[in-house]
C-alpha positions as CSV (number, residue, x, y, z in Angstrom):
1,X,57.8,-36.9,7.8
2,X,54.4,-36.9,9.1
3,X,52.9,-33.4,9.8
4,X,50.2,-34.4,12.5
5,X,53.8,-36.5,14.3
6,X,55.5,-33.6,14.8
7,X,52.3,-31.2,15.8
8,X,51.8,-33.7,18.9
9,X,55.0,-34.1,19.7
10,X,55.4,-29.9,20.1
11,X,51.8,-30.1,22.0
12,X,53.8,-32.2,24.9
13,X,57.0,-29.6,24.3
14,X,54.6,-27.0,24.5
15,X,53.3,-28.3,28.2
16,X,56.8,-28.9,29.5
17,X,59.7,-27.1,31.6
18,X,63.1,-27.4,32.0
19,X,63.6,-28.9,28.4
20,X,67.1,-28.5,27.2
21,X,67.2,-27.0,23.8
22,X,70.8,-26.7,22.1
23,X,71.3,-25.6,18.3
24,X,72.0,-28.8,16.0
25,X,75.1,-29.4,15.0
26,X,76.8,-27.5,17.8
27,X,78.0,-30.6,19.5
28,X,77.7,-34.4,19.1
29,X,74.2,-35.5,19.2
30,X,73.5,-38.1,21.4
31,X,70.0,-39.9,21.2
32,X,68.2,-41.3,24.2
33,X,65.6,-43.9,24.0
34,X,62.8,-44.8,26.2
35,X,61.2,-48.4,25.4
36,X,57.8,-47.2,25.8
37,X,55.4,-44.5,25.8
38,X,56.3,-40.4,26.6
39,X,53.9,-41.0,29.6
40,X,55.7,-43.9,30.9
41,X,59.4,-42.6,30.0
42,X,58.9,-39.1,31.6
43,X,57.8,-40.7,34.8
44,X,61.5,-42.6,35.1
45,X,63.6,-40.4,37.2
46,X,66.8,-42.9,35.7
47,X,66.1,-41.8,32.3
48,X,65.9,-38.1,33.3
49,X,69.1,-38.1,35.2
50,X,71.0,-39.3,32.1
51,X,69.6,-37.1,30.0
52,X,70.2,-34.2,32.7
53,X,73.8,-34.8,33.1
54,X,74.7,-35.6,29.8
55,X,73.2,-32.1,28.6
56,X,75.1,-30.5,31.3
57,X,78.7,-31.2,28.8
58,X,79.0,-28.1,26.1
59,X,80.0,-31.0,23.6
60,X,76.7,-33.2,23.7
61,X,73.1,-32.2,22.6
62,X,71.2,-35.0,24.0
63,X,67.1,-35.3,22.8
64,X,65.1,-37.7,23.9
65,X,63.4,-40.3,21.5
66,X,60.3,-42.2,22.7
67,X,58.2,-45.6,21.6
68,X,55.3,-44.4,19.8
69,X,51.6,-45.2,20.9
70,X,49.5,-47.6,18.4
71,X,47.9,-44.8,16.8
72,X,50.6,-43.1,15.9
73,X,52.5,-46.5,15.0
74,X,50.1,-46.9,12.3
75,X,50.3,-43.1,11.6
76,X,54.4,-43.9,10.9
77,X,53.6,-46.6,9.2
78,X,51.4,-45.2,6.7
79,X,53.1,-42.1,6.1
80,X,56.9,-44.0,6.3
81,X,58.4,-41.5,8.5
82,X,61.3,-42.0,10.2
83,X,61.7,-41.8,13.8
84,X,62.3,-38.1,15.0
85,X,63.5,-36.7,18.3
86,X,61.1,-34.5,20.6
87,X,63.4,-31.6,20.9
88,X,64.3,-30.4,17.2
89,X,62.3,-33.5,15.2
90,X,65.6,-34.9,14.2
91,X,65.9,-38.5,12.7
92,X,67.1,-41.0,14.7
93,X,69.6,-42.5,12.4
94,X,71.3,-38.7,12.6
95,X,72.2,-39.6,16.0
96,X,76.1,-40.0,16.9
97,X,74.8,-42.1,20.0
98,X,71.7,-44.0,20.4
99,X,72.0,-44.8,24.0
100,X,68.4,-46.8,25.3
101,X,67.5,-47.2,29.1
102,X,65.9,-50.8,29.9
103,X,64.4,-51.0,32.7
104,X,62.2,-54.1,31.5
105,X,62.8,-57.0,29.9
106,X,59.2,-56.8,28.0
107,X,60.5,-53.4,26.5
108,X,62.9,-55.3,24.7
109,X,61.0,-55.7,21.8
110,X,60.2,-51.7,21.6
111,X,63.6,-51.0,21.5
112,X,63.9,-53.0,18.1
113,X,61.2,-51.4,17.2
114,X,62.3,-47.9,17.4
115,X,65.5,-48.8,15.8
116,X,63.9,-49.9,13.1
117,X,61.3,-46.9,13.2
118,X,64.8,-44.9,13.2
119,X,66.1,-46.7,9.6
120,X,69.3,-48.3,11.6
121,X,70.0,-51.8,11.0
122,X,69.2,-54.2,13.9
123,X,72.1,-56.8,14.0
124,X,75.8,-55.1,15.7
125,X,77.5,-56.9,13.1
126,X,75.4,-54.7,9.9
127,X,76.5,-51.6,10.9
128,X,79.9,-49.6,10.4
129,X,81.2,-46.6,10.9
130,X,78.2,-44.8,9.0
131,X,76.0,-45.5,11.9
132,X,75.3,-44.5,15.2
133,X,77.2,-46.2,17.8
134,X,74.1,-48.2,19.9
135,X,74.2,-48.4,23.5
136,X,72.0,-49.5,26.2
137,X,72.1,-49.3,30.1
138,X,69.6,-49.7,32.6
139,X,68.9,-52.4,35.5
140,X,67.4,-55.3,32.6
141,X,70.9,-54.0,30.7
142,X,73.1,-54.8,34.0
143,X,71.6,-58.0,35.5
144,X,72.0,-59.6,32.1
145,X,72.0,-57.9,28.8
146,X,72.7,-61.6,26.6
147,X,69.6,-61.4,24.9
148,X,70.2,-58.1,23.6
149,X,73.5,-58.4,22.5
150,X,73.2,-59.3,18.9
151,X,71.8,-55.5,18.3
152,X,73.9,-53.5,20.9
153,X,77.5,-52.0,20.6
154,X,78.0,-51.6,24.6
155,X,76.6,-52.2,27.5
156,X,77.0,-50.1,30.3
157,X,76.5,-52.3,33.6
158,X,75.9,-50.4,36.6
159,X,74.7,-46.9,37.2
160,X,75.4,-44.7,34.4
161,X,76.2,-41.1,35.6
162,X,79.9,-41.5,35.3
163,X,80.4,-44.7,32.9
164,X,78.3,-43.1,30.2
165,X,80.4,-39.6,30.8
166,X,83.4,-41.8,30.2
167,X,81.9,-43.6,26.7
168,X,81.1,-40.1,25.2
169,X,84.9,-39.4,26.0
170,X,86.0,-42.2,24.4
171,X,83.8,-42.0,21.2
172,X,85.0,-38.6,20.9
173,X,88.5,-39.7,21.0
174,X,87.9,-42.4,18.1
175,X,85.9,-39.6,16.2
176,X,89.2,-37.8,16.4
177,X,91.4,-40.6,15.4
178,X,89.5,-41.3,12.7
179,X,90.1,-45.4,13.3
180,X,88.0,-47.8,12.1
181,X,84.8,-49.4,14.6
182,X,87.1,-52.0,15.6
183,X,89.3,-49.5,17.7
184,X,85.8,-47.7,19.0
185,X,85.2,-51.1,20.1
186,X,88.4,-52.2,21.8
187,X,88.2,-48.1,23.7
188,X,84.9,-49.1,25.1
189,X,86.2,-52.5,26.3
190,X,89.0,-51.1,28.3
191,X,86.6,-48.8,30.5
192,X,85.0,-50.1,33.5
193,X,81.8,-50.6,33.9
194,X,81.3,-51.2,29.9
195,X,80.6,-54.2,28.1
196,X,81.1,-55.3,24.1
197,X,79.2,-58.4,23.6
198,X,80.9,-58.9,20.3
199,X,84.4,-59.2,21.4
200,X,83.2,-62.5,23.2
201,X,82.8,-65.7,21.8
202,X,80.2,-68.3,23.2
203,X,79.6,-71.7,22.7
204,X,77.1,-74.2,23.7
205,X,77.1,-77.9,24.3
206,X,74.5,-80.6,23.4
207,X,71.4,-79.3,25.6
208,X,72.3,-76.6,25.3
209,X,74.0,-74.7,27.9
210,X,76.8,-72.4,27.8
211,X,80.2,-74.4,27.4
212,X,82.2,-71.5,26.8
213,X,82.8,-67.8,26.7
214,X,85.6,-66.5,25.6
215,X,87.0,-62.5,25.4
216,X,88.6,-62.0,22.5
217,X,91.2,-59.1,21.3
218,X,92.1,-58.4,24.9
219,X,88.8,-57.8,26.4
220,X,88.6,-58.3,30.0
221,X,87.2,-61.8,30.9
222,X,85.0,-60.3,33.7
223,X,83.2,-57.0,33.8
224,X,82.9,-55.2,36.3
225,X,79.8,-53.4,37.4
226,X,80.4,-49.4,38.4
227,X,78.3,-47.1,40.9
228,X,78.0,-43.6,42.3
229,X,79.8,-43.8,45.5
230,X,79.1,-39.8,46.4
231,X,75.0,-39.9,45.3
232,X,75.6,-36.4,46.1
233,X,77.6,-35.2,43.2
234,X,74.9,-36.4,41.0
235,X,71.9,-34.8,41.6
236,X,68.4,-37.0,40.6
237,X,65.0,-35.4,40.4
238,X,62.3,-34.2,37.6
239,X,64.4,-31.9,35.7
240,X,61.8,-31.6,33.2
241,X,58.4,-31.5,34.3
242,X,55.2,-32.1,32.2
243,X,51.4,-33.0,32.9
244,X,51.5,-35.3,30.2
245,X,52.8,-38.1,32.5
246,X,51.7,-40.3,35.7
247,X,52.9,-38.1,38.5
248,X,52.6,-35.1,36.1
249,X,51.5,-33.2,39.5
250,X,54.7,-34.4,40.8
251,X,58.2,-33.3,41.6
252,X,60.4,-36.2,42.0
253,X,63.8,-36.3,43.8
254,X,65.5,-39.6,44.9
255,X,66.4,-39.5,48.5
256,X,68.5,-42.8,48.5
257,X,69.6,-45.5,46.0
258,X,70.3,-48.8,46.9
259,X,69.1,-51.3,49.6
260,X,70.7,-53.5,51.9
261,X,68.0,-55.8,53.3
262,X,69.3,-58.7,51.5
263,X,65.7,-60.1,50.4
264,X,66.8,-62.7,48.3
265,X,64.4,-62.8,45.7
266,X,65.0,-58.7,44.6
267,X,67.3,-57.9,41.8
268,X,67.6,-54.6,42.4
269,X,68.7,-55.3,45.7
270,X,71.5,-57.2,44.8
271,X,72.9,-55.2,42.2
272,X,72.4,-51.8,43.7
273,X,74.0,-52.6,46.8
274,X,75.1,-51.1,49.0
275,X,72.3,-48.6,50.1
276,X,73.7,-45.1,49.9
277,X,71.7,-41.8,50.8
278,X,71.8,-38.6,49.6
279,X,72.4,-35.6,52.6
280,X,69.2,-34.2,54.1
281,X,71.0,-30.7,53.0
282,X,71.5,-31.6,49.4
283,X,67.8,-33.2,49.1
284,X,66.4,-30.0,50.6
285,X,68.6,-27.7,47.8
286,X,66.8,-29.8,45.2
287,X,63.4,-29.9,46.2
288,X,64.2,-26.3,46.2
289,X,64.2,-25.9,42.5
290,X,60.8,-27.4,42.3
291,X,58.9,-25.3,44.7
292,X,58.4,-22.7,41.9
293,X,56.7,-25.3,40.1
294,X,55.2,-28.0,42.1
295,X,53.5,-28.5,45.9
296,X,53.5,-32.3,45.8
297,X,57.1,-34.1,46.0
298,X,57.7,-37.9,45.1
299,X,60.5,-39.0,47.5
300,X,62.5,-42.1,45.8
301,X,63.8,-44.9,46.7
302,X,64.1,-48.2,46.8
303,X,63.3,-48.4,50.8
304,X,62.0,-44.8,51.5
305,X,60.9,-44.7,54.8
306,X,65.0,-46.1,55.9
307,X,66.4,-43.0,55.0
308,X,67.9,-41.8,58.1
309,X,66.9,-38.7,58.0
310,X,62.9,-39.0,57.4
311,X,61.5,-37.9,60.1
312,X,64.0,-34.6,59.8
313,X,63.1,-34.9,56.0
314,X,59.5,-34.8,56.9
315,X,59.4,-32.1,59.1
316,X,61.5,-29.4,57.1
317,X,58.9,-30.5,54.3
318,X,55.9,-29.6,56.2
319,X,57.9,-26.4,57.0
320,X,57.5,-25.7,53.4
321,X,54.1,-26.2,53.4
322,X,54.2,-28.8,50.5
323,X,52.7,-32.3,50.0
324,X,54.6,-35.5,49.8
325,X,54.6,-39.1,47.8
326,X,56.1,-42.7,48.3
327,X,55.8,-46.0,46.8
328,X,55.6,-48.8,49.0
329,X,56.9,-48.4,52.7
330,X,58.8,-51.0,54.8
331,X,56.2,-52.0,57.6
332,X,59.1,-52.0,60.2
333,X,60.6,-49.2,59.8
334,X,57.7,-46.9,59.1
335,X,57.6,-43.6,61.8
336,X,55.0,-41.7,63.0
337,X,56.5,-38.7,61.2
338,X,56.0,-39.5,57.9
339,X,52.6,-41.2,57.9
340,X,51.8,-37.6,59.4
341,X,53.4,-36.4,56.9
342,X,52.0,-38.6,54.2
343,X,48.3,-38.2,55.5
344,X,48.9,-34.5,55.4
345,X,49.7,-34.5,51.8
346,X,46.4,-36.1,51.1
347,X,47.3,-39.8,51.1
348,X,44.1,-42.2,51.1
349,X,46.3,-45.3,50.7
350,X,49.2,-47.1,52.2
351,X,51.3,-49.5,50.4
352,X,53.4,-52.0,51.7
353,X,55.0,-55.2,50.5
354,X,54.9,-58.3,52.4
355,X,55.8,-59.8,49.7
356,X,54.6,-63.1,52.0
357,X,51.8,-64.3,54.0
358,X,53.2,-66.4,56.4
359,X,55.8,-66.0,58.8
360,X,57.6,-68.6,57.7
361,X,57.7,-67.7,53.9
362,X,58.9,-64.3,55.3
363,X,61.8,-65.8,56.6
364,X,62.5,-68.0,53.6
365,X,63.2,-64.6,51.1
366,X,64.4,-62.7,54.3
367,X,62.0,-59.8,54.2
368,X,62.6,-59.2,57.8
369,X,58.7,-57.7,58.6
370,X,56.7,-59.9,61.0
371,X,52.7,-59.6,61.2
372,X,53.0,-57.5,64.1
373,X,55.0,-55.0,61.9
374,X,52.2,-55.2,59.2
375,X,49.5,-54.5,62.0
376,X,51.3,-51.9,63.4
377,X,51.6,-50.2,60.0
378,X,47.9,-50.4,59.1
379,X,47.1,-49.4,62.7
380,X,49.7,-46.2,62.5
381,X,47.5,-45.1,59.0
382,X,44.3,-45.7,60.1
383,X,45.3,-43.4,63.1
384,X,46.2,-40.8,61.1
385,X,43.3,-40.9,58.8
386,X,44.9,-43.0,55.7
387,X,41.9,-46.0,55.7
388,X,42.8,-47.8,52.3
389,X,46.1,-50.6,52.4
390,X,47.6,-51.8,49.0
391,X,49.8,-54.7,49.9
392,X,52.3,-56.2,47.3
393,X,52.9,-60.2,47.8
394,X,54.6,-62.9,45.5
395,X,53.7,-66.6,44.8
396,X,55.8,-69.5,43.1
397,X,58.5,-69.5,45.3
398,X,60.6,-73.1,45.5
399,X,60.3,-73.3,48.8
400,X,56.5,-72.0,49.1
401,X,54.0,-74.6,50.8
402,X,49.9,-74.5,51.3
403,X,50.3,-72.9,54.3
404,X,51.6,-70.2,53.1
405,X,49.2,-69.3,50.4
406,X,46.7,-69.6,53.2
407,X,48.9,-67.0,55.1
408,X,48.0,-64.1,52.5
409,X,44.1,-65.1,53.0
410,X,45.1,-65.0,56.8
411,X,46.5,-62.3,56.8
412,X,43.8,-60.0,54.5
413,X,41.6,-61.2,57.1
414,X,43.2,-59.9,60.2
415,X,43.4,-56.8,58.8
416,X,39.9,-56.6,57.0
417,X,38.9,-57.2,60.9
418,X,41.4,-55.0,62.6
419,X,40.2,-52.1,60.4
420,X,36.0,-52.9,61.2
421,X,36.6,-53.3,64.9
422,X,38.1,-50.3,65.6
423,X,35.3,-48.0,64.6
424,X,36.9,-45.9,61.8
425,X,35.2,-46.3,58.4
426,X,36.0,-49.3,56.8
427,X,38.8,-49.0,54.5
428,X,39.6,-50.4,50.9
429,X,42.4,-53.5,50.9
430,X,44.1,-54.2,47.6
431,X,46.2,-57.2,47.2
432,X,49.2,-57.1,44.2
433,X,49.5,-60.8,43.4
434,X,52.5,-61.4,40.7
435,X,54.4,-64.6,40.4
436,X,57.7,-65.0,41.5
437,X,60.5,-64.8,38.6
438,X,64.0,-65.9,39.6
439,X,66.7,-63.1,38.9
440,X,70.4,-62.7,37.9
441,X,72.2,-62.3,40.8
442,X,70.0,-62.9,43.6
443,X,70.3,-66.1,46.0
444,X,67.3,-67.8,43.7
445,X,69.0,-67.0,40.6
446,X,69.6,-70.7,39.8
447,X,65.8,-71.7,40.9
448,X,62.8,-72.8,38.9
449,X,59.4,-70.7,37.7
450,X,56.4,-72.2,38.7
451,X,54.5,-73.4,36.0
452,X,51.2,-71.4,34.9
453,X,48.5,-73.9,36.0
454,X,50.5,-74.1,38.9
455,X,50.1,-69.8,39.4
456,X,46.8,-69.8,38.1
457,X,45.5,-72.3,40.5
458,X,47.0,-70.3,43.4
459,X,45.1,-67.0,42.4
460,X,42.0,-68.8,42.0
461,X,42.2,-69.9,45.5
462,X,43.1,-66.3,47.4
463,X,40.4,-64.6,45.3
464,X,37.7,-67.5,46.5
465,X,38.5,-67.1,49.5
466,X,38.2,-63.8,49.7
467,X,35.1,-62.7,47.3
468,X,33.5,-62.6,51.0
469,X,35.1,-59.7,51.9
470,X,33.3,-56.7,50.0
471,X,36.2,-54.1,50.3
472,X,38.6,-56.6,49.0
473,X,40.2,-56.7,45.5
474,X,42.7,-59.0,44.1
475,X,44.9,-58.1,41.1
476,X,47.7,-60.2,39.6
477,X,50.6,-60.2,37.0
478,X,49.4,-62.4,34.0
479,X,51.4,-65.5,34.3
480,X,51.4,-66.0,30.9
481,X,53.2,-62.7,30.1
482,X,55.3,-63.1,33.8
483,X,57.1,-66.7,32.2
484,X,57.9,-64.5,28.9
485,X,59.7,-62.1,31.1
486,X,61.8,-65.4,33.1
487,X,62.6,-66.6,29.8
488,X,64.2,-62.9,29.1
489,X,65.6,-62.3,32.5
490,X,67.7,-65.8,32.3
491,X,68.1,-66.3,28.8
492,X,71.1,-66.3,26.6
493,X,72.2,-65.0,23.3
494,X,70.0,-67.5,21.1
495,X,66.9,-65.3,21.8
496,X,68.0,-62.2,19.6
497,X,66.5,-64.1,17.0
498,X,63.1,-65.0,18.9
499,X,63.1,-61.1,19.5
500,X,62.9,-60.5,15.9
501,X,60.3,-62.8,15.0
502,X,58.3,-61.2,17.8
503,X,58.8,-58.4,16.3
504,X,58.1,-59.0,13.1
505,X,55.1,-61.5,14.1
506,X,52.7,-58.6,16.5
507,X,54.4,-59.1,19.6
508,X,51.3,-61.3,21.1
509,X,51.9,-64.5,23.3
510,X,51.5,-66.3,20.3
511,X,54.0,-64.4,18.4
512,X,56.3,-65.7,21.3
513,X,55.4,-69.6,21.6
514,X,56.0,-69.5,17.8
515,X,59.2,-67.6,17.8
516,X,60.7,-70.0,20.0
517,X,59.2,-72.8,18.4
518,X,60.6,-72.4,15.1
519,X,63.9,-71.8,16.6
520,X,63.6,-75.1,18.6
521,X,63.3,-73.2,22.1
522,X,61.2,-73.4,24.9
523,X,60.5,-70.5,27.2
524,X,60.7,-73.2,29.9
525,X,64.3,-74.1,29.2
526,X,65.2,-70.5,30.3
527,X,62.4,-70.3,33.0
528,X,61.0,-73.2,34.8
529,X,64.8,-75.4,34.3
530,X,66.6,-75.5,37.8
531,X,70.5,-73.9,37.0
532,X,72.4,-76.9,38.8
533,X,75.6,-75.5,40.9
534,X,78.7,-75.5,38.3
535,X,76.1,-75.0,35.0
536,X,77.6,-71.2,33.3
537,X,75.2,-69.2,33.8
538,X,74.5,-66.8,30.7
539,X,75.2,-63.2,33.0
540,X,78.5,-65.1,34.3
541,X,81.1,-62.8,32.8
542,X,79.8,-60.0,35.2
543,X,80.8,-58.9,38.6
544,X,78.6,-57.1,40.7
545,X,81.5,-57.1,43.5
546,X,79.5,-59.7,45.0
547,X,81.4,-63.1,46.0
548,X,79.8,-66.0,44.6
549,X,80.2,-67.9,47.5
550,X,77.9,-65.8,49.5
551,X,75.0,-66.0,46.9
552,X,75.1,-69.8,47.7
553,X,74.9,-69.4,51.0
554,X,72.3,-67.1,51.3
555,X,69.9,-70.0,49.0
556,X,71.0,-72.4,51.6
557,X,69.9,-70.5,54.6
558,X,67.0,-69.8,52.8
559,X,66.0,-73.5,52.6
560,X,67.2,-73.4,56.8
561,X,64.6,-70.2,56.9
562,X,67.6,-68.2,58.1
563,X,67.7,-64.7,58.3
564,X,70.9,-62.3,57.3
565,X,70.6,-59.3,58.6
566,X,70.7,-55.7,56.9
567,X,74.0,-54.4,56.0
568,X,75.6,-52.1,58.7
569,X,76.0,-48.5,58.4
570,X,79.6,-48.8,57.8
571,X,81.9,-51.3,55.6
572,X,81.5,-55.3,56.2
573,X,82.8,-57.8,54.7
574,X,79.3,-60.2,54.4
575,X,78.7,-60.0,50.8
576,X,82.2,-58.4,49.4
577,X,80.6,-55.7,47.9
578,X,82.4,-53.4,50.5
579,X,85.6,-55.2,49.7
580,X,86.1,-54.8,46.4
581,X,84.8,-51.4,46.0
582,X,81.4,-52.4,44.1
């Protein structure tokens, strides 16, 4: 193993607290992978919370295992070491359980690649009882893990604080039965919330689409996705804290999971329904543990600023005399309190996500903000001394039209005008431009990708339009890389392969045209084909409590330019979430 590997890796131990250290070989080691670099990994508060909880049991020594960076790839390579945990520089292949968090679908190809840094065969089907039983969870993992699952034991689909309690249980149960992998395979299928690709059988037809999938040995023919109901029994927040990361100068704590908006075009709002928030009392207790460390707090999730409690939140914070963070902010529900709050803390910037330019497109994906909420927003900043707006928009929608491509050049206007007319220094305005990519599970799932000239041409036009404006910049999602990621987030089993050719051929966009090339695959087939209604769709076999039925009719309101409205605070029975417990 190489010497100068493991004198970096205890350089970042070195800088970090809260790292859980527990004597090898007192309890089952279980490995955790992060796709991608320490910096990126120890930024995710998902990945932390696993980790967190699962060291919390006196019968699991969890260590975390990251994707090296290129110049320590090629230090690996030339030295042949073996991929080693931070904590005690253990092998990977030493692991019990190799459990990997995806929250990507490009991260797919580092996951294979840290296996095979880690000496463990890729395929399921190579490795026996000798081997560390692979697992992988995470929202790519829930949405649709298919193109994964020639090189994963079990999938966990849903949130994983309880499900991945209950797979340790039942590995140590086989461990103790001493059975063969078959019978660790059939305890996984039985628990909720877990899914073994290789107890199902799938077949295609002559064009290939799914004609078949079949559970075999008694697996269940759906599977159903699990999640917290009581956030508050499962604390989530930085519970190791290090400089060597994004918001190194940050103490995160999620305040609320979930979001019930119902944009149609957002995964994670879909299969993370329904919104649930933690108590203002617990959230305080958390931050609580930070203070000793930190003065700046990253509040998370996925709609901050509709917690109920924020302005309550806000103030208690200021009490404490710390500093706070967000992501992007809903324009509509944004309070006085916490842009106060956020312009206290030092914010220069705020984000928000139209996602649309136009009115009309708005109502189209059901984002629910109007321009006046947008001006409002900016106006509410500016007011408070925040003079720089990031704002996050999608093109490539079906149902998109001229006009509303115009809308985003429209609408930069406006508010490059708003902000020189009222007599405040001229602020930065940053546009996000990434193509739209239709998702598992959403009301677009069954919709085309816009082709890349098609993209491109769009881009070209809002960034001529608006070289004018001096304090304007446009950045935008590569669509090259964007249909790569479609072809992942809908694709099927038949891409394992293509994954190892990538990663075997440098993991370039030509490495991908010619992987599915050889295999006699397009990357349109998965992500510019329309799904027609009645084709199987490759994620099929999962439930996430939603009815069907109302995923159909939320495309067809979408073509009306209808709007749903957010789920109420208590049970409904809109999308059947509610109704059949998640």
């Amino acid at each position: 193993m190489s010497w100068p590997l493991i004198e970096k890796v205890k350089r970042q131990l070195n800088r970090e607290i809260g790292t859980v250290y527990k004597a090898p070989g007192s309890a089952l080691p279980v490995a955790l992978l992060y796709p991608n670099t320490y910096s990126l990994g120890m930024s995710n508060l998902g990945f932390l919370t696993i980790y967190h909880h699962l060291n919390l049991r006196s019968d699991v020594m969890c260590e975390r295992f990251f994707l090296p960076d290129h110049h320590d790839l090629a230090e690996y390579t030339r030295t042949n070491s073996t991929l080693f945990s931070y904590e005690h520089q253990l092998p990977l292949a030493g692991f019990s359980v190799v459990g990997a968090a995806l929250s990507f679908e490009l991260d797919y190809v580092n996951f294979l690649k840290m296996l095979a840094l880690g000496k463990i065969p890729l395929p399921a089907a190579e490795r026996d009882e000798s081997h560390p039983l692979v697992i992988a969870g995470g929202p790519a993992a829930t949405f649709n893990p298919e193109p994964l699952a020639d090189f994963v034991d079990a999938f966990i689909i849903g949130e994983g604080e309880e499900t991945v309690q209950r797979v340790i249980d039942a590995y140590q149960a086989w461990r103790a039965a001493g059975e063969a992998k078959s019978g660790l395979r059939s305890r996984l299928a039985a628990l909720p919330g877990v899914y073994v690709p290789a107890l199902y059988e799938v077949t295609y037809d002559s064009r290939g689409v799914i004609s078949g999938f079949t559970p075999q040995g008694g697996a269940p023919a759906k599977i159903r996705r699990c999640w917290v109901k009581a956030l508050d029994a499962y604390p989530a927040y930085s519970c190791i804290l290090t400089p060597d990361t994004e918001f190194g100068s940050m103490f995160l704590v999620e305040i609320t999971r979930g979001c019930g908006r119902h944009c149609r075009f957002c995964m994670a709002g879909y299969c993370y329904r329904k919104p649930r928030h933690r108590s203002l009392a617990q959230i305080l207790e958390t931050i609580k543990l930070g203070l000793p460390y930190r003065k700046k707090f990253g509040l998370v999730g996925a709609a901050v600023s509709d917690y109920p409690a924020i302005d309550e939140l806000c103030e208690a914070l200021m009490k404490l005399d710390v500093q706070i963070s967000v992501a992007s902010l809903r324009a509509d529900s944004l309070t006085e309190s916490l842009v106060a709050a956020l312009a206290r803390s030092g914010h220069k910037t705020i984000t928000l996500a139209p996602e649309a330019g136009s009115e009309r497109m708005r109502r189209v994906i059901n984002k629910g903000v109007t321009e006046g909420d947008i001006i409002r927003a900016v106006k509410l900043a500016r007011d408070h001394g925040i003079n720089n707006v990031k704002l996050y928009f999608i093109i490539g929608f079906a149902q998109e039209r001229a006009e509303d491509i115009e809308g985003i050049v429209s609408l930069t206007a406006l508010l490059h005008d708003l902000m020189a007319a009222d007599g405040r220094r001229a602020g930065k305005i940053t546009l996000s431009i990434n193509p739209f990519i239709p998702k598992p599970f959403t009301p677009f799932e069954r919709q085309a990708m816009a082709g890349q000239k098609e993209i491109e041409q769009k881009t070209d036009y809002i960034v001529k339009q608006l070289k004018k404006y001096k304090n304007v910049q446009v950045i935008f999602e590569s669509p090259k890389w964007a249909m790569v990621q479609a072809a992942l987030a809908r694709g099927d089993r038949r891409l394992g392969p293509v994954l190892l050719a990538v990663l075997s051929g440098g993991g370039g966009i030509a490495a991908w045209k010619r992987a599915f090339a050889a295999r006699n695959l397009t990357m349109d087939f998965f992500s510019r084909r329309i799904r027609p209604a009645g084709e199987y769709l490759p994620w099929q076999h999962l439930d996430m409590g939603m009815d069907p039925a109302y995923l159909a009719a939320e495309a067809e309101k979408a073509g009306r330019e209808e709007p749903t409205p957010p789920c109420p605070p208590g049970p409904c029975l809109r999308c059947g979430v509610c109704a059949t417990g998640g």
